[in-house]
C-alpha positions as CSV (number, residue, x, y, z in Angstrom):
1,X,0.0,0.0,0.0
2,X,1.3,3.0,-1.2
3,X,1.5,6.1,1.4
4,X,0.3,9.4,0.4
5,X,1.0,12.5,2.3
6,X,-2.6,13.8,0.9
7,X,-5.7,13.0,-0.5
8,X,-8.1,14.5,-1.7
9,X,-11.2,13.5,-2.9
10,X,-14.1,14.5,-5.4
11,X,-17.6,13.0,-5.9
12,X,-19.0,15.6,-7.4
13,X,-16.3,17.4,-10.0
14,X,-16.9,19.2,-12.7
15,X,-16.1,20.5,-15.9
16,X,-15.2,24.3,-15.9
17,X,-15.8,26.4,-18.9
18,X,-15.3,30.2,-18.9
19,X,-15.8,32.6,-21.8
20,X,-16.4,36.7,-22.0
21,X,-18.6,38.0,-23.9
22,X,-20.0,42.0,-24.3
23,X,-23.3,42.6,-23.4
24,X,-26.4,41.0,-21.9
25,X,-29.2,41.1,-24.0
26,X,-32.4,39.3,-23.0
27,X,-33.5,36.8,-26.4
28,X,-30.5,38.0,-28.6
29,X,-27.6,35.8,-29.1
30,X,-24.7,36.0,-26.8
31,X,-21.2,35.5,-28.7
32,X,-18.5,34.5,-26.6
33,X,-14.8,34.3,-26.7
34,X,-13.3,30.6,-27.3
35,X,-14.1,28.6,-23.7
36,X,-11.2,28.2,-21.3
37,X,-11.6,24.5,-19.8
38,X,-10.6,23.6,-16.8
39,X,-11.0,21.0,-14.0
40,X,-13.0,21.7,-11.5
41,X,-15.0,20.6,-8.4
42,X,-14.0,21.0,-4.1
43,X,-11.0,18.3,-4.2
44,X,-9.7,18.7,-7.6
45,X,-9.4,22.1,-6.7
46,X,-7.2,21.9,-3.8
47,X,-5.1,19.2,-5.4
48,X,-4.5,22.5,-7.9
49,X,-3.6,24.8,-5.5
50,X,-1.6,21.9,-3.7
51,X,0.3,21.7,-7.2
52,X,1.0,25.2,-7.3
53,X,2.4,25.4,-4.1
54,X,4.8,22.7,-5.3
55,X,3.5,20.2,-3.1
56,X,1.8,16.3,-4.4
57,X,-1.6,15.0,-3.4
58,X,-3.3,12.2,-4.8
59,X,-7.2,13.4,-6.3
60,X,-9.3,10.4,-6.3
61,X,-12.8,11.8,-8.3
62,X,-15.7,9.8,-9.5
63,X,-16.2,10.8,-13.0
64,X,-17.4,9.3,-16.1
65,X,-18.2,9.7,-19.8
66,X,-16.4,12.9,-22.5
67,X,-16.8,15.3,-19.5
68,X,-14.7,13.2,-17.2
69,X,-12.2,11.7,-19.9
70,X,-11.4,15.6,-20.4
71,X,-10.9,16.1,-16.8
72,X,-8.6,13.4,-16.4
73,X,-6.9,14.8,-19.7
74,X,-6.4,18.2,-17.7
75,X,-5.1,16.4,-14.5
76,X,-2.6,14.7,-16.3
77,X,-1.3,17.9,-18.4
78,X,-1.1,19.7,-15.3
79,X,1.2,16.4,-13.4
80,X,-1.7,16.2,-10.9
81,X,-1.7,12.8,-9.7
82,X,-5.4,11.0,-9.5
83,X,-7.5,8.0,-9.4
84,X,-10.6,7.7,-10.9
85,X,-13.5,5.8,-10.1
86,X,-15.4,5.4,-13.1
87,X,-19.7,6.2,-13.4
88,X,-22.1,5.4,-15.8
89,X,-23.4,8.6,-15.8
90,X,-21.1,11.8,-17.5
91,X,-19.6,14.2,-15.0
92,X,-21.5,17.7,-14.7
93,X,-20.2,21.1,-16.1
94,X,-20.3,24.3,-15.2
95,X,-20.1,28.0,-16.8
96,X,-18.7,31.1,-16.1
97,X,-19.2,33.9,-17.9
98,X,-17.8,37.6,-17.6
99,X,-19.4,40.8,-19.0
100,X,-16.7,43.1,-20.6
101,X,-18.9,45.8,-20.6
102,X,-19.8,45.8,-16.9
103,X,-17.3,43.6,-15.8
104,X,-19.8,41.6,-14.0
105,X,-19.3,37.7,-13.5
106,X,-21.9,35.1,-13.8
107,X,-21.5,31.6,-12.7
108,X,-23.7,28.5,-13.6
109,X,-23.5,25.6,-11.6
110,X,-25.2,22.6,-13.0
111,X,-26.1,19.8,-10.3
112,X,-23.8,16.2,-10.9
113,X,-25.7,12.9,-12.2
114,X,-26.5,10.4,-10.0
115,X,-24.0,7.9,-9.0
116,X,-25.2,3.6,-8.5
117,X,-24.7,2.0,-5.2
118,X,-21.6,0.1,-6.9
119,X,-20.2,3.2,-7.5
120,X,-20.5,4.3,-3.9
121,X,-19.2,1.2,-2.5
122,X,-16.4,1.7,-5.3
123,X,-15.3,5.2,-3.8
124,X,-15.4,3.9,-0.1
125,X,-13.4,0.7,-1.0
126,X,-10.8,3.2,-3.3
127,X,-10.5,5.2,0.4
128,X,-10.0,1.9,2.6
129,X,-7.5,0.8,0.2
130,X,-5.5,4.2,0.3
131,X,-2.9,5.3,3.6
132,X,-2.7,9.1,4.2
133,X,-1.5,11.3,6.9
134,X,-4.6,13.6,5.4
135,X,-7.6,13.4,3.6
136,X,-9.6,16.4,2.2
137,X,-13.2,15.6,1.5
138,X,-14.4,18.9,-0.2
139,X,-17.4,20.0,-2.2
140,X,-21.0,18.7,-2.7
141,X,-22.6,15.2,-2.4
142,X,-24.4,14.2,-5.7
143,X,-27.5,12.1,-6.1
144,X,-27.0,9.1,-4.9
145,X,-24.9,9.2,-2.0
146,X,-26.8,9.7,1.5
147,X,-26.5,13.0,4.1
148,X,-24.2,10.5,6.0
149,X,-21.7,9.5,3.1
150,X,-19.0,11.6,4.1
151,X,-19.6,10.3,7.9
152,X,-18.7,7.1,6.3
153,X,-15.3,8.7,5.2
154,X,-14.5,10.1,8.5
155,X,-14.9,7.0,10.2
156,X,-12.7,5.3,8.1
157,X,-10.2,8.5,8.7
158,X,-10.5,7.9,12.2
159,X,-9.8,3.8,12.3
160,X,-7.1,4.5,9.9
161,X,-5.5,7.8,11.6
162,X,-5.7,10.1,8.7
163,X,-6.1,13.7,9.8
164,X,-9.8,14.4,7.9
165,X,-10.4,18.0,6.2
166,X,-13.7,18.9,5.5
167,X,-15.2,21.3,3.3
168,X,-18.6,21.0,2.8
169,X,-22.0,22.1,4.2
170,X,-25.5,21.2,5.2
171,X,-26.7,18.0,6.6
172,X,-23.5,16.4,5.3
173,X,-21.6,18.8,7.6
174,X,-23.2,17.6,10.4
175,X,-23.6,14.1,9.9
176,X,-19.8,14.6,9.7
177,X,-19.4,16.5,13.1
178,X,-21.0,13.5,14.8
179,X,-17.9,11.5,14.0
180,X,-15.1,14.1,14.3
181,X,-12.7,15.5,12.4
182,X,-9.5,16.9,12.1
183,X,-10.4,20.2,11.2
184,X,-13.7,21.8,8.8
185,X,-14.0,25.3,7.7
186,X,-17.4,26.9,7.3
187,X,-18.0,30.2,6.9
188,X,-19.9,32.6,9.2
189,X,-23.6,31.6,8.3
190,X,-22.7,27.9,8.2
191,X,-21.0,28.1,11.3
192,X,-24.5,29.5,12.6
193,X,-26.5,27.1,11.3
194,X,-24.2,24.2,12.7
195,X,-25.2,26.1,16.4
196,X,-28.6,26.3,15.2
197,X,-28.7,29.7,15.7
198,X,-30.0,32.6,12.9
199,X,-27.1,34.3,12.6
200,X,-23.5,35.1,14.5
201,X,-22.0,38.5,15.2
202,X,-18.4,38.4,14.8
203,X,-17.7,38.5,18.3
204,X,-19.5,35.6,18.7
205,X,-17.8,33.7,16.1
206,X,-15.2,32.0,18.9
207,X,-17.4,30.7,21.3
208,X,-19.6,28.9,18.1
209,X,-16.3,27.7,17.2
210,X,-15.7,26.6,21.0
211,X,-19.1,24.5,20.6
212,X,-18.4,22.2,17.9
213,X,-15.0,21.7,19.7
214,X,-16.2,20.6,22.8
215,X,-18.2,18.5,21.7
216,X,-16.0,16.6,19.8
217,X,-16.7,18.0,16.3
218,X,-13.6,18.7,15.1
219,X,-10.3,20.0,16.4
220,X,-9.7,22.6,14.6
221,X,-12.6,25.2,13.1
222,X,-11.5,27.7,10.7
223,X,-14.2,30.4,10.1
224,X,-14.2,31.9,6.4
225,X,-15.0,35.9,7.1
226,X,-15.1,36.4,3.2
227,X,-13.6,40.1,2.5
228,X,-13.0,40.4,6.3
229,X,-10.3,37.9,6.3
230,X,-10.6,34.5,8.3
231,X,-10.2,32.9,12.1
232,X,-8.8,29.8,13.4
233,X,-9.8,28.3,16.7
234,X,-8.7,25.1,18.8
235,X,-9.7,24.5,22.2
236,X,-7.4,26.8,23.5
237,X,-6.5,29.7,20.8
238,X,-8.1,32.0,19.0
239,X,-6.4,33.5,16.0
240,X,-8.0,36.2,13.3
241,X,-6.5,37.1,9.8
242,X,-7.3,40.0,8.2
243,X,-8.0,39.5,4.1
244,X,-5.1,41.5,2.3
245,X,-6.8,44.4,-0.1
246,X,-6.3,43.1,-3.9
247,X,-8.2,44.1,-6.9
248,X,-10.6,41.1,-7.2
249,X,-11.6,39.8,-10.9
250,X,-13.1,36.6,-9.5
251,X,-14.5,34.5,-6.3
252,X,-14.7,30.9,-8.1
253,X,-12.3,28.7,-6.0
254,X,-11.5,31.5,-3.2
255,X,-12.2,28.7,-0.9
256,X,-10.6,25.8,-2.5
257,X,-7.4,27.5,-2.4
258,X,-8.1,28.4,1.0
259,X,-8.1,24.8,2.1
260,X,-5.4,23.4,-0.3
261,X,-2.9,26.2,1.3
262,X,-3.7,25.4,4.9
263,X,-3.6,21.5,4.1
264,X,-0.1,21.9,2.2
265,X,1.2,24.1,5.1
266,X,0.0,21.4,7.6
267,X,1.9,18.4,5.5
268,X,5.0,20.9,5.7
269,X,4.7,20.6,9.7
270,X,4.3,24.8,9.9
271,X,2.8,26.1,13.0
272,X,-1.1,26.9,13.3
273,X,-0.2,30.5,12.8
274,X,1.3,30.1,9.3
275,X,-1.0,27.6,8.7
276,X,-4.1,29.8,8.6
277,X,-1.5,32.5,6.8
278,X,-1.0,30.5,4.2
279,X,-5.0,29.9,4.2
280,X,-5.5,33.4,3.8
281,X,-3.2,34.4,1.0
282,X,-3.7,31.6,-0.9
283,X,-7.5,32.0,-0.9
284,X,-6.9,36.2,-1.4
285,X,-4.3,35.3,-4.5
286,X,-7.5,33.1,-6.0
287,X,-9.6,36.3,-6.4
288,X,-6.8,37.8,-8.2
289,X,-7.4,36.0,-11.4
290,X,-10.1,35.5,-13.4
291,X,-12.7,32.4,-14.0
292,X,-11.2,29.4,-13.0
293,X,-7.5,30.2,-12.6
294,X,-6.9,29.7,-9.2
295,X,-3.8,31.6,-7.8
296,X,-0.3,32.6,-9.2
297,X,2.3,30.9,-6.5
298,X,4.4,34.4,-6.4
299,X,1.2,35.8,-5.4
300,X,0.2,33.9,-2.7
301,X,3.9,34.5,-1.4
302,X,4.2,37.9,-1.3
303,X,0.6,38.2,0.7
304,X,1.8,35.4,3.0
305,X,4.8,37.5,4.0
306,X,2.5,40.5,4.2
307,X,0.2,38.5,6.0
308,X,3.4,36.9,8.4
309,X,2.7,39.8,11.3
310,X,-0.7,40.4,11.1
């Protein structure tokens, strides 16, 4: 058995496509530039930003049909290591478009196919048979796989020691929190929710946090604060980040980056305080660039070492 410092995992990727166009003209023809294509989805995208960090993670996705092939085509150009667990049904896509005129962005997320119980036993038996020091489970469920699937995971984390990273939401979330985890990272209205409150004033954000770790939830709760920057909490430490101020041409995978920094800066043995650093400005660099580009390595460094005595 082969041991990987990371994995990540997919069940729900997709296929990105991002275009510009000029003009938004209800029943008229749209013309757009030639598509940029890209692989997408919670796990493949913080096996990316893993990549550009010049760390290695192995992406296990379940994908299937041309959608899927051309998502495995893109791993491979970009030397991302993966294993694919193959569906009868094709992998979703998604769109992004951006308005030159207005410079407004519009993203269309299409909801993944259905996978067969085979395949879910298939994706469970892939993660048994795999030995990690981490394991990122990011992104949606798709139809098919029950509220508790990723409870499934983390238990399998748990007998098997791997340090589980969880980015997801909903009842998934919590099925999730009833297990434990290493560490999630919601952001301020999930967080809420997962307190079953209506909403959390940011000086209320550390004792939420405090909850979910008493309880035995998780470990380690990072809070996304959006444009205001993030926080990290453990039993015993609070820490907040402050976003850096860059001139933002896009959100899509803001949070994927987010997580692939902090998990990379974890499998590098840094502190908790670079750690969410390196959350930050990797996450900050993402906005930096447009559709589905991710971040620029020399741009998450510079913010990190902006970010270093913050």
């Amino acid at each position: 058995m082969k041991k990987h410092k990371i994995v990540t995992l997919t069940v729900n990727p997709a296929l990105d496509k991002s275009a510009h166009f000029s003009g938004l003209v209800p029943e008229q023809k749209i013309r757009c530039e030639a598509p940029l294509y890209d692989a997408g989805g919670g796990g493949i995208n913080v096996s990316k930003a893993i990549s550009r960090l010049e760390g290695t993670s192995l992406s296990v996705i379940a994908s299937g049909g041309p959608s899927g092939e051309m998502i495995k085509e893109i791993l491979n150009k970009e030397s991302i290591s993966f294993q694919s667990i193959e569906t009868k049904n094709l992998t979703r896509e998604s769109f992004v478009a951006v308005d030159d005129n207005t410079n407004s962005q519009y993203r269309f997320n299409f909801p993944g196919t259905s996978v067969t119980d085979a395949e879910k036993n298939e994706i469970i038996k892939t993660v048994e048979g795999l030995e990690a020091e981490f394991i990122v489970v990011s992104g949606s469920l798709r139809d098919g796989l029950s509220v508790d699937f990723y409870q499934q995971i983390a238990k399998i984390a748990k007998k098997s020691d791997t340090k589980m990273i969880v980015d997801t939401s909903g009842e998934g979330l919590k099925k999730v929190l009833e297990t434990g985890v290493y560490l999630i990272k919601p952001n301020v209205g999930e967080l809420a929710k997962l307190i079953g409150v209506e909403r959390l004033e940011m000086e209320e954000v550390n004792d939420a946090a405090k909850q979910i770790i008493e309880k035995g939830g998780a470990e380690i709760v990072v809070v996304s604060l959006g444009p205001q920057g993030a926080v990290l909490v453990t039993k015993d430490s609070y820490d907040y980040v402050p976003a850096p101020n860059v001139a933002k041409k896009s959100t899509v995978g803001a949070g994927d980056s987010m997580v692939g920094g902090m998990v990379w800066a974890l499998s590098q043995n840094k502190n908790l305080k670079e750690v969410i650093r390196w959350g930050v400005a990797c996450g900050s660099a993402a906005t930096m660039n447009e559709g589905t580009q991710l971040f620029k390595l020399e741009d998450a460094k510079r913010l990190f070492e902006w970010l270093k005595d913050k």
